[in-house]
N, C-alpha and C positions, 0 to 999 in steps of 0.2 A: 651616805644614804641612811635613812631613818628607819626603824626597826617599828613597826605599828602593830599590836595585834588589836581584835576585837573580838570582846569578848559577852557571851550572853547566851540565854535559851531562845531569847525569840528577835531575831534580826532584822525580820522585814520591812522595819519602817527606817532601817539603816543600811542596806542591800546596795542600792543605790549610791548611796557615798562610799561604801565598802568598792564599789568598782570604780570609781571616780580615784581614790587613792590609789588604787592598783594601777590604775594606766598612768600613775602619776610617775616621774620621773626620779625622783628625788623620795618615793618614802617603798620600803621592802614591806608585805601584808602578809599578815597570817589571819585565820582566825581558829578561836578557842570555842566553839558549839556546844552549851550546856544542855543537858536533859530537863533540866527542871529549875527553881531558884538556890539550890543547892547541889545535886544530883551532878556532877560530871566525870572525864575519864581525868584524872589525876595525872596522872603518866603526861599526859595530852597538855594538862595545865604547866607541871616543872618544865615541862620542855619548853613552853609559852616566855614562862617568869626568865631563862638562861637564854631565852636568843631575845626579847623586845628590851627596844629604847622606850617603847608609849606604850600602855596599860590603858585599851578605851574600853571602860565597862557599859555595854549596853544594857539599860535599867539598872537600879539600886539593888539590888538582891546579894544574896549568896554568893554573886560571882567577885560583888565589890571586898565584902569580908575576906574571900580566904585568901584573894590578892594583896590588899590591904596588910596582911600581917604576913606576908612573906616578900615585899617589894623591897628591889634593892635599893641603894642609895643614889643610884647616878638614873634609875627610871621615874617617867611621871606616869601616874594614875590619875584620868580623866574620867568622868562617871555621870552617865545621859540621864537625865529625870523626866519622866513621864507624868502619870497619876500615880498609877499602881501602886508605887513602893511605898508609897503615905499611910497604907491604911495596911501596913506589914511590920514585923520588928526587926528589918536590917538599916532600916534610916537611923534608926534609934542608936546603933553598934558604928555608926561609922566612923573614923578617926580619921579627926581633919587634920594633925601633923603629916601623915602619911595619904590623902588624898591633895592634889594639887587645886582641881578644878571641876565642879561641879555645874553640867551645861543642863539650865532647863528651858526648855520647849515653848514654851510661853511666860509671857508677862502675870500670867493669872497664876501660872506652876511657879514659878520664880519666887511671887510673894507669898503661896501658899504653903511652900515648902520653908519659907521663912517665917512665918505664924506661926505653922502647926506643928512642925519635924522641928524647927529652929537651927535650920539650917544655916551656918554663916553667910550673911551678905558679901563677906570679903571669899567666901569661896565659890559664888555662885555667876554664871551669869549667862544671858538670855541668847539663846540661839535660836532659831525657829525649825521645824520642820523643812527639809529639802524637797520640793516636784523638780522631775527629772521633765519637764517643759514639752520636749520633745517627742517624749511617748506619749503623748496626750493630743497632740496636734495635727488630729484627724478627721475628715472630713462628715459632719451629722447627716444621717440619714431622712430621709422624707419621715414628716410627721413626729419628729422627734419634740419639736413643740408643744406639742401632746402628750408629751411623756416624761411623767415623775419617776425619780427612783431614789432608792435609800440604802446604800451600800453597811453591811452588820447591821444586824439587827438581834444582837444577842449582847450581852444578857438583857433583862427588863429594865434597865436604866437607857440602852438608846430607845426605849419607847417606840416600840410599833405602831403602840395604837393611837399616839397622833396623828403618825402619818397616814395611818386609814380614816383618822376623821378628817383630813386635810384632803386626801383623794376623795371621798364620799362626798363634801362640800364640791370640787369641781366637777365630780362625774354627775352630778344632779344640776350644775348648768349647761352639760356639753357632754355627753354619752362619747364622745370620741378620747378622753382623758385616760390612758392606762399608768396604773404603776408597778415600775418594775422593782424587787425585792430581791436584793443580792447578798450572797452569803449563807455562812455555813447551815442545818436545823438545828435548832437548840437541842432536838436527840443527840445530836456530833457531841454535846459537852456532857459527860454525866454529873456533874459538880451542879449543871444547871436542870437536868432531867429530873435529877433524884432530889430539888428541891420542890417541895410540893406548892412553895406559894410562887416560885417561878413556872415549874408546870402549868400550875393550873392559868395562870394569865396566859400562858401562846396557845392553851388548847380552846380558853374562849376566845380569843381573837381567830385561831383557825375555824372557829367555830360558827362566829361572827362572816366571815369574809365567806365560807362554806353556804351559807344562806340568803347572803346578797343577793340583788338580782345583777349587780358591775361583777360577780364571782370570774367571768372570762375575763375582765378588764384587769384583773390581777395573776402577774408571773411573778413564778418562786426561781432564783437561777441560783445554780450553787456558785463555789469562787471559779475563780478563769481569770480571759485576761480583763481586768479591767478597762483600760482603754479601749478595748475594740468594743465593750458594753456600752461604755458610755458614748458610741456614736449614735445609736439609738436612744438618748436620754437628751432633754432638754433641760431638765429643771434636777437636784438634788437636794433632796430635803438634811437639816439638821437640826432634828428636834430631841436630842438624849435631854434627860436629867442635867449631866454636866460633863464635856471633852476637854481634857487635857489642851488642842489643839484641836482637832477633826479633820483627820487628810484628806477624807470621802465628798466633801465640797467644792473643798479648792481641788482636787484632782477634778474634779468635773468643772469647775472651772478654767482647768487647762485645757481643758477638751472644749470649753464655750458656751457649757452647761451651768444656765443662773442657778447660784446658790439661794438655798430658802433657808432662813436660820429660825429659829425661836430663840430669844433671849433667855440668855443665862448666863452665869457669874462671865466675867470674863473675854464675853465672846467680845465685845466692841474693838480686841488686842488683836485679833486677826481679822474681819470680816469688815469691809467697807458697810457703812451705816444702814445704805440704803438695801439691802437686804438682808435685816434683822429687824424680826418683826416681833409686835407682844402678844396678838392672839394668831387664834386659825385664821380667822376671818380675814384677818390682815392681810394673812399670807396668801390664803387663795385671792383677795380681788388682786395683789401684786400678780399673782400668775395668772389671771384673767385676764391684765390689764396690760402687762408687759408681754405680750406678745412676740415683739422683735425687739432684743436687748446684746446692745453693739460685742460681740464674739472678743473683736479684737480687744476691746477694753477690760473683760474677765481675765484674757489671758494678761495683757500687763502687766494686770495686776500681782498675777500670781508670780510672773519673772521677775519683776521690781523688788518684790519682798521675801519671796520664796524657791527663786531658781536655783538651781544644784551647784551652779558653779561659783554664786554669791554666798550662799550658805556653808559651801564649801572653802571658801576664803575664809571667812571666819572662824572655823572649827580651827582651820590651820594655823590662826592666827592664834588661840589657845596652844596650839602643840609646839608651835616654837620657841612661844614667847618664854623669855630667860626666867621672870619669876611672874605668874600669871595674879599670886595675890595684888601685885600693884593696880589690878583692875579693879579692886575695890569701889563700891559704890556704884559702877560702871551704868550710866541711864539706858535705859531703852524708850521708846517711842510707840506709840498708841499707830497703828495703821487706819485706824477707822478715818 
């Protein structure tokens, strides 16, 4: 049996595969739960490093370093990339003798982290984000056609205020158009409250939507459960600056929910063509126009390329394999 721990501060977007190995037959699970990118119980880590065969560090932080320089000889050290860690100084400290396999998230992260961090090609290679398919595969509520939603909207880089000139444009052909707005207040973050050029953009835009006369046509929900939201949503918007991946689409498209994208760097590496658009305009007559858009085919999509149990062969296939560098060069494939 295989010794796994995982390890990191913020798990959520690996929770999912963290119980997927756990019912798995063949691999024993721990995990090591940091406070911060540095910050954790020590005690809690040695004990980690003397019982795992696999060192899976979730995100590049702190947790890869202090692993990194105390990994034994006969463990591997596997390490998930996101965005984040690019624009921090542990990518910069990592020591590829002692890391095995560096898994990034997308095709756009993959080469990003090879540009910018200069990451080795021979230590990287492309896995996608896991939808647990399942939990999403719930029946939409009446008039959900009518309803946008935008899961985070924090910080200022996923851009709110697209999505309310994208609602404004539909709610002025069809008053029946709400959208729903999920996630945490930017008061929840004080890193983002006590920045004053982020303050000041969510107090005009709450300011903005305060004044509308669609003001009831928009709901604030904080987190929950996702999927039982998104029975009431038809449409989910993805207009940030720039996502790593963006779970909040395709999780709405496991549920049957068309995604609405705006272009940017990368997106064409997850997102079928036809719903990445270049302006508002675009987007709203798409969701004017697309009406009734086949449920079953969203979700294919997402199983074919994104299902937990296929993503989850893959990771696997990093944890076993005898020497993972020989995956050098390894292609991946555009899904658009």
């Amino acid at each position: 049996m295989r010794k796994i721990a995982f390890i990191g501060h913020d798990l959520k977007f690996i929770n999912h595969i963290i119980d997927h190995f756990e019912a798995h037959s063949e691999y024993e699970v721990k995990k090591d739960e940091w406070q911060g990118h540095e910050a954790h119980n020590e005690a809690r880590s040695l004990e980690i490093l003397e019982w795992a065969d696999i060192l899976f560090c979730e995100w590049g932080l702190g947790n890869v370093i202090w692993y990194q320089e105390r990994k034994k000889e006969h463990q591997k050290l596997i390490v998930r990339l996101h965005r984040f860690e690019m624009d921090t100084k542990y990518v910069k400290m990592f020591d590829y003798t002692k890391i095995d396999m560096c898994i990034a998230i997308s095709p756009y992260i993959y080469e990003e982290f090879y540009r910018v961090a200069k990451v080795p090609r021979e230590k990287m290679k492309v896995i996608f984000n896991a939808i647990d398919t399942e939990r999403f595969n719930k029946p939409k509520k009446a008039k959900s056609n009518f309803h946008i939603g935008i899961i985070g909207y924090v910080p200022k880089l996923k851009r709110l205020d697209r999505a309310i000139d994208i609602f404004e444009k539909l709610y002025a052909k069809d008053s029946r158009y709400k959208l729903f707005i999920k996630g945490k207040h930017p008061k929840d973050f004080g890193w983002i409250w006590d920045n004053a050029e982020q303050r000041e953009y969510y107090e005009s835009i709450f300011e903005r939507i305060e004044q509308a006369d669609y003001k009831k046509n928009v709901v604030f929900e904080g987190w929950g459960d996702v999927a039982e939201w998104l029975q009431n949503v038809g449409y989910v918007l993805s207009v940030s600056d720039y996502e790593s991946f963006h779970m909040a689409p395709i999780e709405g498209m496991a549920s049957g929910a068309v995604p609405v994208v705006l272009r940017r760097e990368g997106v064409n590496t997850i997102f079928p063509h036809q719903f990445i658009f270049e302006t508002h305009d675009e987007a709203v007559e798409s969701i004017l126009e697309q009406q009734l858009v086949d449920a079953g085919m969203l979700k294919g999509f997402v199983s074919s390329n994104y299902g937990l149990d296929i993503i989850c062969k893959e990771i696997e296939a990093v944890l076993t394999r005898q020497n993972p560098n020989k995956t050098a060069g390894e292609k991946y494939e555009s899904t658009s």
